[in-house]
N, C-alpha and C positions, 0 to 999 in steps of 0.2 A: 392439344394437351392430352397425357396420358399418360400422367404418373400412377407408377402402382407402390403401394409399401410390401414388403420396406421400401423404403427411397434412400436413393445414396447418402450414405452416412461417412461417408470419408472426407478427412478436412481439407478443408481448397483457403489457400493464404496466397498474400500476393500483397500487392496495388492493384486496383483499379486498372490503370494503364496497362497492367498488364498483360488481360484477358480481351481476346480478338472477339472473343462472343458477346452479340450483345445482350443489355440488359431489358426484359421484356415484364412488363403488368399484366397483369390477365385478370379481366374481373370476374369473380367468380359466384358473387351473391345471384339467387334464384337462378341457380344453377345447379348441374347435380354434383358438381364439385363445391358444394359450399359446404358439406357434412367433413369433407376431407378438410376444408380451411382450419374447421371445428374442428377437426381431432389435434389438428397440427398447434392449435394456437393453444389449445386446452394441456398437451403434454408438455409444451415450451414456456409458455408464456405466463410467469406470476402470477397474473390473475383469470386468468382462463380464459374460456370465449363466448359466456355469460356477462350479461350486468350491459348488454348495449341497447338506447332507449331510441323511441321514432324511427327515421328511416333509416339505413343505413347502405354503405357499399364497401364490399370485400374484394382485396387482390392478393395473386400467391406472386412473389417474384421468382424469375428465373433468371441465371447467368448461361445463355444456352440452351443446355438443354437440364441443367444442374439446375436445381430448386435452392432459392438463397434466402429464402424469407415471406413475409405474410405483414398485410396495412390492412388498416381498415377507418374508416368515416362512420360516424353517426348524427346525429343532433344534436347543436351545441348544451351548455350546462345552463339549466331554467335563468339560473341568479348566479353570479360569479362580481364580486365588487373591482377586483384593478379592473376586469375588462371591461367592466361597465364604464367605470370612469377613463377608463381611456379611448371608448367610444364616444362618450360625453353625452349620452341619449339620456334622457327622463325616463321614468317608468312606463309613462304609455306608448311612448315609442319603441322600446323595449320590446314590449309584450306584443306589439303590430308588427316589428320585422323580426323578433326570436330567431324566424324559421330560415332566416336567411344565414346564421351561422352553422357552423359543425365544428365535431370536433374530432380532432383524430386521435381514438382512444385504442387502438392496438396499434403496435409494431413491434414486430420482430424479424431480428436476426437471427437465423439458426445457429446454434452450440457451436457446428464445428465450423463455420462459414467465418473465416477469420481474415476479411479483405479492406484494406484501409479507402477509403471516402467510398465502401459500394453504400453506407446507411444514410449518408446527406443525397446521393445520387437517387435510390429508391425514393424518399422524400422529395425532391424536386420534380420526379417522372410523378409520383402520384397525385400534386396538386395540379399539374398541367391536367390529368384526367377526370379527377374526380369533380373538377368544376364544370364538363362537358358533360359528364355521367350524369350528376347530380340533378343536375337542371334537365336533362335528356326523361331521366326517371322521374323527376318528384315533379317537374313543371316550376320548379323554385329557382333562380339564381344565388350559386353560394359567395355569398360577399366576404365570409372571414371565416378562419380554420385556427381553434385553440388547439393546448395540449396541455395536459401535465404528467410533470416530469417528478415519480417518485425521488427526493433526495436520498432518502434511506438507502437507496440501490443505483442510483444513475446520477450522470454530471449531467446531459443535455448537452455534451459536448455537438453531437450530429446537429440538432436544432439552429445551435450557434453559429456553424457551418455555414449552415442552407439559408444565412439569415432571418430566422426568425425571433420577432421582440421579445424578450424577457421584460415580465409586467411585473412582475413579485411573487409572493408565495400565499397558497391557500391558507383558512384557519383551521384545516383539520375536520373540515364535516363532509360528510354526504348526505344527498338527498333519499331517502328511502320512504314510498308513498308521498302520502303530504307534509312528512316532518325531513327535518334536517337534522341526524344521528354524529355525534361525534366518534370518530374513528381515532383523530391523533397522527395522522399520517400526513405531515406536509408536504405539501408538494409542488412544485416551481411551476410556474403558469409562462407558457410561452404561446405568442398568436403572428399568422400572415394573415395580412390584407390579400386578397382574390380580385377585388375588384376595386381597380381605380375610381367607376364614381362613386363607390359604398367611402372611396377614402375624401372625396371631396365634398361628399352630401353631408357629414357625420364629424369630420374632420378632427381624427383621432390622435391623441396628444399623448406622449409622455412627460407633457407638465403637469396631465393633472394627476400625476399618480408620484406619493413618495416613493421615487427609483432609486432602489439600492445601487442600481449599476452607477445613473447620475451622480448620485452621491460620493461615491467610491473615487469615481474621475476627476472629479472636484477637487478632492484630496492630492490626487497626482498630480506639483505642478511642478514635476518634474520626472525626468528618466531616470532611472537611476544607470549608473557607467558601469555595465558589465566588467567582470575580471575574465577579460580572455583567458586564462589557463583553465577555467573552469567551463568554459563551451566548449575548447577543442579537448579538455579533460573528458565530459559528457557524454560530447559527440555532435554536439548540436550544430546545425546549419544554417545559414538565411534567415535569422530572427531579428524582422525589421521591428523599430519601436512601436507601430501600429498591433503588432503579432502580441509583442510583449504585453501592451497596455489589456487588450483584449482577455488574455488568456489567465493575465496577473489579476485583472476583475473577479472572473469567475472563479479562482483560487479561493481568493479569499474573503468573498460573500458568504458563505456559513461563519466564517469566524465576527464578520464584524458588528452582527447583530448582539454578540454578547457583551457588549458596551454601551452603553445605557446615552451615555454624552459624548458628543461628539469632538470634543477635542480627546478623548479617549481613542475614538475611534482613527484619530489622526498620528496620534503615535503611535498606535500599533501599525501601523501606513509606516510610516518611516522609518520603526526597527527595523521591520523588515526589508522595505528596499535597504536601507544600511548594511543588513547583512549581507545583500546579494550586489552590493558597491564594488569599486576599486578603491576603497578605502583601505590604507594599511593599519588602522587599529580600529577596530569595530565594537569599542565598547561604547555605553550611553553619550559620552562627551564627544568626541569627535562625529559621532551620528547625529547628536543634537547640533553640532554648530555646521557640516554639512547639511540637513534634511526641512531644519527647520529654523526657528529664529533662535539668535543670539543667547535669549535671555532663558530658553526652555532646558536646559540642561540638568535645570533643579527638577522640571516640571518632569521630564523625561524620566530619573531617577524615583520622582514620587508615585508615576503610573506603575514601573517594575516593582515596586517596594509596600505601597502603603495603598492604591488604590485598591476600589472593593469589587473588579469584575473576576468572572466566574472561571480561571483558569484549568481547575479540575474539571469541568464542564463541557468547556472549548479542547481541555487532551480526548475526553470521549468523542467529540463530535469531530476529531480529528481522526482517531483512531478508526472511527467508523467511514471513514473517507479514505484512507489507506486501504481498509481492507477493501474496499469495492474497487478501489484502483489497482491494488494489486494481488487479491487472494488468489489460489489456484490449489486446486485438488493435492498436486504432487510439489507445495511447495514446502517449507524447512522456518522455521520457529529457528531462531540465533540469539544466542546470549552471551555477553562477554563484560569485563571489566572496563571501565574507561576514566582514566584517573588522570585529573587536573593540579600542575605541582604548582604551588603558594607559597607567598615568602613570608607573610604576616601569619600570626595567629588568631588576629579576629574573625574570618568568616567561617561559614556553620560548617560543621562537621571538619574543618580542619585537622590535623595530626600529623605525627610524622608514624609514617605506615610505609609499606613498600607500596611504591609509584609506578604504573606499567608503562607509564608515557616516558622513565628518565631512567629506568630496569634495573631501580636500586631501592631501596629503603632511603626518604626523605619527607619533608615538610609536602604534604598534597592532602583534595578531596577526595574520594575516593567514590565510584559511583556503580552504578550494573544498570546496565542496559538491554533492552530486548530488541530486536530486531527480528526481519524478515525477506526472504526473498524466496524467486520463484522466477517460473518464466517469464511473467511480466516487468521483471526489475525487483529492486532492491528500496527498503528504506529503514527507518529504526521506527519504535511500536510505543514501548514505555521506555521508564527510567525510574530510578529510586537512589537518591543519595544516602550512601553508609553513615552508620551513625557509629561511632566506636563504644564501649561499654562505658570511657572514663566518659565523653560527652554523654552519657545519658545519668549520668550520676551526681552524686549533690554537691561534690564539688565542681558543677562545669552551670550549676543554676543558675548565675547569673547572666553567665555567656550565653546558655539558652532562651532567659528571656532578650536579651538585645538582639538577637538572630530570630526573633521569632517564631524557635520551635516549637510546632504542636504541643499540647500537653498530654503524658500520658503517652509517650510515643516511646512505645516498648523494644528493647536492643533485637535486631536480628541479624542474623550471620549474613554475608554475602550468598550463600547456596540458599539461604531460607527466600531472600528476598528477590531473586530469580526464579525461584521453583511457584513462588506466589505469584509472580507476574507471566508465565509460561502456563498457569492455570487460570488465570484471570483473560488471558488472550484466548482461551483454547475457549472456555466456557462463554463465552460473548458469542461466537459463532463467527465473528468477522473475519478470522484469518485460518482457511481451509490450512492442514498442512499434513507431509506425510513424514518429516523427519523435525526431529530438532538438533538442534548442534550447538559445542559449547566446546571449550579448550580445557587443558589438562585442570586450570584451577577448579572446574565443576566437573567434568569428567572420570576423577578420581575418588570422587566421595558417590562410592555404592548408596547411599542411602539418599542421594538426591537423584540417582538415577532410576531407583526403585518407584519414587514419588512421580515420577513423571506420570502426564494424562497416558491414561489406559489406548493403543491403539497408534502412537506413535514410536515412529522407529529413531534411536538416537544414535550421533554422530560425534559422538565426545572424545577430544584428544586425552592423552595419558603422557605422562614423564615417560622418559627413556630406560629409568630401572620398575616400570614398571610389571610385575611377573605375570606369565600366563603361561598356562600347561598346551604343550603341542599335542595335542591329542587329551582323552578324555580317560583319565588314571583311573583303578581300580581301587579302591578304600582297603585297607589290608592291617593286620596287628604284625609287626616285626617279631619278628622270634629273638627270644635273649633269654641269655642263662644265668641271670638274677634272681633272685625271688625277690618278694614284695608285689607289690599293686601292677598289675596290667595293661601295660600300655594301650593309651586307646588308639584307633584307626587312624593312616596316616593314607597320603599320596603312594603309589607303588612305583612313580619315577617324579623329582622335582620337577619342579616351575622354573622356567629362563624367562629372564629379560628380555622385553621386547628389543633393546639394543641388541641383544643377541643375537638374534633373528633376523636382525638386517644387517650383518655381519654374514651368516649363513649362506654360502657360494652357491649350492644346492638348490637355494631359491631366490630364481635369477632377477635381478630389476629389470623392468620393463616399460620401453619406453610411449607412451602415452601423451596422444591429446586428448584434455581435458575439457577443453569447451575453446572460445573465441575469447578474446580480451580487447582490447583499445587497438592493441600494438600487432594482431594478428592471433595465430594458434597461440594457447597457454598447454605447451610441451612440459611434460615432467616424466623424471622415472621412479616410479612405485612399483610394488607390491602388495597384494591380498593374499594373506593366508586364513584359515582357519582354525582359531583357538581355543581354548576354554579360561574361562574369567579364576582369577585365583580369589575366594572368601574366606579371610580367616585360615588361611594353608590351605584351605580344601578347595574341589573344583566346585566352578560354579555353575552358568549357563553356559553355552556354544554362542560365541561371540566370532565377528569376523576383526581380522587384525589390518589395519590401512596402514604402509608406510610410504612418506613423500619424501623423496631426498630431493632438498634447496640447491639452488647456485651455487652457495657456500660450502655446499658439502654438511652440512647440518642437515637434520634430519628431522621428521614432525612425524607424530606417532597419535594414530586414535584408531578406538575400539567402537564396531556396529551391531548393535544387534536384532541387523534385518535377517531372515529365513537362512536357513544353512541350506534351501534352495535355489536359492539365488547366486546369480554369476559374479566373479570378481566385477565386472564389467556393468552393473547394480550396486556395487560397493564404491566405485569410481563416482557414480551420478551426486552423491550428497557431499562428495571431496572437495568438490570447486564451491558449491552453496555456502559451507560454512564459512568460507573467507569473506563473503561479502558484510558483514557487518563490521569487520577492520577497513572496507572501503568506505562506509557510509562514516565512519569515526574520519576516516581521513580526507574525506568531500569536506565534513562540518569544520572541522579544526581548520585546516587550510585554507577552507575557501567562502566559509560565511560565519567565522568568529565566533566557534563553539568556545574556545578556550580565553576568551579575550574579554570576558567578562569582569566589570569589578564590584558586583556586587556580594554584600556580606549574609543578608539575610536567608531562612529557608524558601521564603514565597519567592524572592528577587532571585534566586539560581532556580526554583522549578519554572518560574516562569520565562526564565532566559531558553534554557532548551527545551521548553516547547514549542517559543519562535523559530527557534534554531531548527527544529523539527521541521515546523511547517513551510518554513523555506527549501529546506533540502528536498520535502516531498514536491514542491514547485518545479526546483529543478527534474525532478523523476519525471514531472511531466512534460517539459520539453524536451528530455532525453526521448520521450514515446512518439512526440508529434514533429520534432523537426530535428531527428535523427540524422548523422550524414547515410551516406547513398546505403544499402545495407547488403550489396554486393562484399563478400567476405576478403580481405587478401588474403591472400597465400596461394598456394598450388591447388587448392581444393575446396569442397564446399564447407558451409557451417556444420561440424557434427552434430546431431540432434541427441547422440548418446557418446559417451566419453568412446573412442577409438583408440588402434593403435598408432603410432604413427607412418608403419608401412602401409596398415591399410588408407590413413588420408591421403595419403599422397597417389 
């Protein structure tokens, strides 16, 4: 060994398989490379490379000769209850073999080291060693290896992997000195056996532990029947029902503890598989006489409507599981309308408004959504159902208590109610992002673009008459030979239409791949020019101008206002982003009964699409983990930045 820093810092992605190098441990504790372990774990790693108690042993890993990460072992935790009961030892057995436990309380993966199963691989190589190490140094045989897995920031998907038990979750303390300090930080307890006679002398159960996982299972006494258009929609591959039951556990173990009773917890079990059925109507009845018994269709109705668990609760702890699944420095905030048409007037917020879903004025909900994507994928965030001015008024009182809308729930515009959930995303800290984007209906109102978090750059379409100055006018008084009052400052040449401009022969379209889609390259020809914003007849900022000419020969038009340093080819990167929140509308509606709902109440529609939610994020995740091959078609490889199309090729 003989790393020196810097150390290579450039990103290595792949599979596993597909590095001929192998993968090597190097123990590095009392050694003079342990100070380097320290700096590495300390600038990477959450919690630094402090806080490790009794003995301990350190490894750096390499792929090669390439540095891919850093483990490390200590002495297991004094007092921890699932483990103890699942070891099933008394107190003084306890405290006579302690020393035979560890725990492995660092791991890390380096930032740019982005290689699918190398982190369950490092994990498997380092317990074959560390029980050889261990015992080699300390004179002790290690019989069992805990861990916890912050929720707040990790699934423990690698753990699951590599087989390791999930016991359950901590209560939020540490041990500091002799007392035990509440922190507040839960954390999933996962443990391997080491040693077979430690498993036969001790003989460790998970009956005696209330196991959420068991529990969960129990529930499932059934699969539910994929809708094939929606795996080969995806992309998914080889997902046996062992994969599913598995993965569909660990999904949604943070949701189902906010259900106090467990036939509560059984119908949230079955919306959900319902939603992700071959069912062709997915509202509560057909999912109740599918999932569950006969007679539950009342009961099923009365959990969406009238029971008391903590839905705004379970959208935070949801939301907070999005962002960890999918945040990313350079990813894009999305917001758009998503309107559900109805043929009654009883359910809340109803109206006859214009409908985006039927691209007319009619009887519909009307609603705004937030959404998000980035290179990890796509999913939606919040949502907020429009409330029109007549429904919050005293003629609509009565309808609002049968709908049981809040009281005191004050009118907001569509642009108010976005701008507040795009500030409510940003301020959480969960969802890194470098752009937002939004279509001409929020795009067009200067004053909700103004309002945006400081520091992001947006991607807002515009109408086709909408004006912008080519170039940057001089402010001037026209000379005229009237008298009276003096005309104030005007533009010293008009403002054209952005349709204008893409009529302009002079500024040629070009044709352009944009990223990868389902179907291969997504090819368009656009245009970036640079413009200035028209405010009140006058120029405003330096804005860049995007036009996308459709199949149709229609045309989509939005204004950026990233750097007027920046390349057309920087304006192209947020073009494809914004679309994906009309994917994620058209995953939910089609394929797990976003729009198939029949309930009337406020709580009974928030609480339908946040299920709706948390299934489609289900699906993001077997889009990540049983992807088809990710060999690109076409003539060429995946653009990592929008190209042109003579260069892909």
């Amino acid at each position: 060994m003989n790393w020196e820093e810097p150390y290579d810092r450039t990103v290595l992605e792949g599979n596993l398989g597909d590095f001929d190098q192998p993968l090597t441990l190097h123990k590095v504790d009392e050694t003079r490379w342990e100070r380097f372990w320290d700096r590495l774990v300390q600038e990477h790693h959450y919690l630094g490379y402090e806080g490790q108690f009794g003995g301990r042993i350190k490894y750096l890993a390499t792929l090669g000769s390439r540095l891919v990460g850093a483990i490390s072992f200590c002495s297991g935790a004094y007092k921890l209850g699932p483990r103890d009961r699942f070891i099933g030892w008394d107190e003084k057995t306890r405290l006579a073999n302690l020393q035979h436990l560890l725990n492995n309380n660092r791991f890390l993966i380096l930032p740019w080291i982005r290689i699918r199963n190398l982190a369950s691989h490092i994990l498997g190589t380092s317990l074959k060693l560390v029980r050889e190490d261990w015992l080699r140094q300390y004179e002790v045989e290690p019989w069992l290896v805990e861990t916890f897995v912050d929720r707040s920031m990790y699934e423990g998907t690698c753990y699951v992997a590599s087989n390791w038990t999930y016991l359950g979750v901590t209560k939020g303390f540490g041990k500091i000195g002799q007392d035990f300090v509440y922190h507040g930080r839960e954390k999933d307890i996962y443990v391997y056996v080491l040693n077979r006679r430690f498993d036969k002398f001790f003989r460790p159960s998970l009956d005696r532990l209330p196991n959420e996982t068991e529990e969960i299972l129990k529930m499932m006494d059934c699969v539910p029947k994929w809708h094939q258009g929606i795996l080969s929609e995806i992309g998914v591959a080889d997902l046996s029902p062992n994969d599913f039951k598995d993965l569909f556990v660990e999904h949604v173990r943070p949701y189902v503890r906010y259900f106090t009773r467990k036939e509560h917890q059984t119908n949230f079990m079955a919306i959900l598989i319902g939603l992700m059925s071959d069912l062709e109507r997915k509202s509560l009845e057909p999912i109740a006489l599918s999932y569950l018994k006969v007679g539950n269709v009342r009961n099923l109705a009365f959990f969406m409507t009238d029971s008391g668990f903590d839905h705004e609760g379970m959208l935070g702890a949801y939301q907070k599981e999005l962002g960890r699944f999918l945040s990313a420095p350079n990813g894009m905030i999305t917001g758009d309308g998503c309107d559900f048409p109805k043929k009654g007037k009883n359910s809340v917020g109803v109206a006859r408004q214009y409908c985006g879903a039927l691209g007319k004025v009619d009887n519909c909900q009307a609603s705004v959504m937030l959404g998000y994507t980035g290179p990890r994928g796509y999913g939606l965030i919040d949502y907020e159902l429009y409330m029109s001015e007549n429904w919050l008024g005293a003629d609509y009182e009565a309808q609002r208590k049968r709908c049981k809308v809040p009281e005191g729930l004050e009118f907001k515009t569509k642009n108010q109610l976005l701008s507040e959930m795009i500030r409510k995303a940003v301020d959480s800290g969960d969802f890194k992002a470098k752009y937002v984007g939004v279509d001409s209906f929020f795009g067009r109102d200067h004053a909700f673009l103004d309002a945006l978090p400081e520091g992001l750059i947006y991607f807002a379409g515009v109408p086709s008459d909408q004006n912008v100055f080519l170039g940057r006018p001089d402010m001037i008084v026209q000379e005229h030979d009237c008298g009276g009052r003096q005309p104030s400052p005007g533009p010293s040449f008009p403002p054209v239409k952005v349709s204008d401009i893409a009529q302009n022969s002079s500024i040629p379209w070009e044709e352009m791949v944009l990223g990868m889609g389902a179907k291969g390259p997504i090819i368009v020809n656009d245009k970036c020019v640079k413009v200035v914003e028209v405010r009140a007849g006058k120029p405003g900022k330096d804005v860049w101008l995007y036009m996308r000419q459709n199949e149709d020969g229609s045309i989509k038009y939005a204004l950026c206002d990233e750097s007027m340093d920046a390349s057309p080819i920087d304006i192209r990167a947020p073009a494809l982003m914004r679309w994906s929140i009309k994917q994620c509308f058209h995953e939910c509606k089609d394929y797990l009964g976003m729009d198939h709902y029949e309930l009337r109440s406020w709580i009974g529609w928030r609480r339908h699409m946040l299920l709706v939610f948390i299934a489609h994020s289900f699906l993001n995740k077997l889009r990540r983990l049983f992807s088809l091959k990710e060999d690109t078609p076409g003539p060429g490889p995946f653009p990592r930045r929008p190209v042109s199309l003579k260069e892909y090729r």
